[in-house]
C-alpha positions, 0 to 999 in steps of 0.5 A: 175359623168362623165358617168352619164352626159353621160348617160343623154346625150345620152338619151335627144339625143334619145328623139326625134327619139322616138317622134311619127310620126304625120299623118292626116287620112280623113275618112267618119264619119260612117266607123267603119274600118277607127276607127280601122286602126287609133288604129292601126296607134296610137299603132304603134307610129303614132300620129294621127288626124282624120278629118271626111269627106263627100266628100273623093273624093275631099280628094282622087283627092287632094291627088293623090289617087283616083286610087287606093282609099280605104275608108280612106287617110292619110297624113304622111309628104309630102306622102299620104298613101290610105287605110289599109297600114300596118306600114312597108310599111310606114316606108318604104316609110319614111325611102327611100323618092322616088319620088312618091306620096304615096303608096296604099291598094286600096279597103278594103283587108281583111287581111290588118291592121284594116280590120281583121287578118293582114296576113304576106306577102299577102298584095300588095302595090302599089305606087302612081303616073301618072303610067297607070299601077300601080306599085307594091311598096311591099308585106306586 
Protein backbone atom coordinates (compact mmCIF):
# COMPACT_ATOMS: atom_id res chain seq x y z
CA UNK A 1 0.00 0.00 0.00
CA UNK A 2 2.86 2.20 0.96
CA UNK A 3 4.64 1.96 -2.58
CA UNK A 4 1.39 2.51 -4.35
CA UNK A 5 0.69 6.02 -2.29
CA UNK A 6 4.10 6.52 -3.71
CA UNK A 7 3.51 5.91 -6.87
CA UNK A 8 0.46 8.11 -7.17
CA UNK A 9 2.33 10.45 -5.43
CA UNK A 10 4.90 11.11 -7.94
CA UNK A 11 2.79 10.85 -10.74
CA UNK A 12 -0.07 13.77 -9.68
CA UNK A 13 3.78 15.62 -9.10
CA UNK A 14 4.71 15.04 -12.77
CA UNK A 15 1.04 16.24 -14.11
CA UNK A 16 1.79 19.69 -14.28
CA UNK A 17 5.29 19.42 -15.98
CA UNK A 18 3.29 17.47 -18.54
CA UNK A 19 0.78 20.37 -18.96
CA UNK A 20 0.93 22.07 -22.48
CA UNK A 21 2.60 25.32 -22.79
CA UNK A 22 -0.23 28.15 -23.85
CA UNK A 23 1.19 30.34 -26.90
CA UNK A 24 -1.00 33.08 -28.66
CA UNK A 25 0.00 33.31 -32.46
CA UNK A 26 -1.12 36.51 -34.74
CA UNK A 27 -1.67 35.81 -37.98
CA UNK A 28 -3.63 37.10 -41.34
CA UNK A 29 -6.58 35.02 -41.75
CA UNK A 30 -5.95 33.97 -45.56
CA UNK A 31 -1.94 32.42 -44.63
CA UNK A 32 -2.48 28.94 -45.35
CA UNK A 33 1.16 28.25 -43.52
CA UNK A 34 0.36 30.08 -40.65
CA UNK A 35 -2.46 26.89 -40.14
CA UNK A 36 0.16 24.64 -40.60
CA UNK A 37 2.87 26.14 -38.09
CA UNK A 38 -0.03 26.32 -35.54
CA UNK A 39 -0.69 21.96 -36.15
CA UNK A 40 2.84 22.11 -35.88
CA UNK A 41 2.96 24.20 -32.37
CA UNK A 42 -0.17 21.88 -30.88
CA UNK A 43 1.75 18.50 -32.11
CA UNK A 44 4.64 19.34 -30.07
CA UNK A 45 2.66 19.97 -26.57
CA UNK A 46 2.06 24.10 -27.28
CA UNK A 47 -1.76 24.89 -26.58
CA UNK A 48 -2.35 27.29 -29.04
CA UNK A 49 -4.84 30.31 -29.69
CA UNK A 50 -5.07 31.67 -32.96
CA UNK A 51 -5.98 35.40 -33.27
CA UNK A 52 -6.62 36.60 -37.19
CA UNK A 53 -5.39 39.71 -37.88
CA UNK A 54 -5.46 42.40 -40.50
CA UNK A 55 -3.17 44.64 -39.24
CA UNK A 56 0.20 42.45 -38.24
CA UNK A 57 2.29 45.26 -38.54
CA UNK A 58 0.89 46.87 -35.63
CA UNK A 59 1.20 43.05 -33.65
CA UNK A 60 5.08 43.05 -35.02
CA UNK A 61 5.72 46.72 -33.85
CA UNK A 62 3.87 45.87 -30.29
CA UNK A 63 5.80 42.85 -29.85
CA UNK A 64 9.28 43.94 -30.80
CA UNK A 65 9.49 41.97 -34.23
CA UNK A 66 9.03 43.93 -37.26
CA UNK A 67 12.87 43.40 -38.00
CA UNK A 68 13.19 40.55 -38.33
CA UNK A 69 9.06 39.69 -39.13
CA UNK A 70 7.91 36.77 -40.85
CA UNK A 71 3.95 36.01 -41.45
CA UNK A 72 3.00 35.08 -38.05
CA UNK A 73 3.98 36.04 -34.42
CA UNK A 74 3.62 34.48 -31.45
CA UNK A 75 3.50 34.94 -28.01
CA UNK A 76 4.81 32.02 -25.28
CA UNK A 77 4.96 33.77 -21.97
CA UNK A 78 6.92 37.08 -21.80
CA UNK A 79 9.13 36.09 -25.40
CA UNK A 80 7.64 36.56 -28.93
CA UNK A 81 8.53 34.39 -31.12
CA UNK A 82 8.38 35.36 -35.16
CA UNK A 83 7.88 33.30 -37.77
CA UNK A 84 8.40 29.36 -38.44
CA UNK A 85 10.67 28.74 -35.45
CA UNK A 86 11.16 25.23 -34.72
CA UNK A 87 10.20 23.92 -31.12
CA UNK A 88 14.18 23.59 -29.88
CA UNK A 89 14.95 26.86 -30.44
CA UNK A 90 11.66 27.72 -28.17
CA UNK A 91 12.34 25.38 -25.76
CA UNK A 92 15.49 27.02 -25.78
CA UNK A 93 14.45 30.05 -24.99
CA UNK A 94 12.03 29.03 -22.14
CA UNK A 95 14.56 26.67 -20.56
CA UNK A 96 17.60 29.61 -20.55
CA UNK A 97 15.40 33.15 -19.97
CA UNK A 98 17.90 35.60 -21.42
CA UNK A 99 17.15 39.26 -21.63
CA UNK A 100 15.90 39.31 -24.87
CA UNK A 101 12.64 40.12 -26.63
CA UNK A 102 12.36 36.97 -28.38
CA UNK A 103 13.74 34.84 -31.25
CA UNK A 104 13.27 35.01 -35.17
CA UNK A 105 12.62 33.13 -38.56
CA UNK A 106 12.55 36.30 -40.40
CA UNK A 107 10.74 35.66 -43.80
CA UNK A 108 9.31 32.44 -45.02
CA UNK A 109 12.54 29.64 -45.16
CA UNK A 110 11.66 26.73 -46.73
CA UNK A 111 12.84 24.38 -44.62
CA UNK A 112 11.23 25.70 -41.48
CA UNK A 113 8.30 23.98 -39.42
CA UNK A 114 4.97 24.58 -41.37
CA UNK A 115 6.51 25.77 -44.45
CA UNK A 116 7.91 22.12 -45.86
CA UNK A 117 10.25 19.65 -45.02
CA UNK A 118 11.95 20.59 -41.72
CA UNK A 119 15.48 20.16 -42.72
CA UNK A 120 18.15 19.80 -39.33
CA UNK A 121 20.53 21.93 -38.70
CA UNK A 122 19.97 24.78 -41.69
CA UNK A 123 17.70 27.02 -39.94
CA UNK A 124 19.08 30.16 -38.68
CA UNK A 125 17.68 31.93 -35.74
CA UNK A 126 18.39 35.13 -34.41
CA UNK A 127 17.19 37.16 -31.13
CA UNK A 128 15.11 40.08 -30.85
CA UNK A 129 16.17 42.92 -29.69
CA UNK A 130 17.59 46.79 -30.12
CA UNK A 131 20.89 45.15 -31.60
CA UNK A 132 21.56 46.75 -35.38
CA UNK A 133 22.92 43.53 -36.40
CA UNK A 134 20.93 40.75 -35.70
CA UNK A 135 22.28 38.23 -33.43
CA UNK A 136 22.63 34.79 -34.48
CA UNK A 137 20.48 32.73 -31.32
CA UNK A 138 21.06 29.13 -33.01
CA UNK A 139 20.87 26.66 -35.99
CA UNK A 140 17.92 24.45 -35.80
Amino acid sequence: MKKLLSILALTLLAQPALAAINATLYKSPACGCCEEYVKYLEKNGFKVKAINSNDMPAIKAQYGSSSLASCHTTRIGNYTAEGHVPVAAIQKLLREKPAIVGISAPGMPQNAPGMGPEIKGTLKIYQLGDAAVPKLFSVE
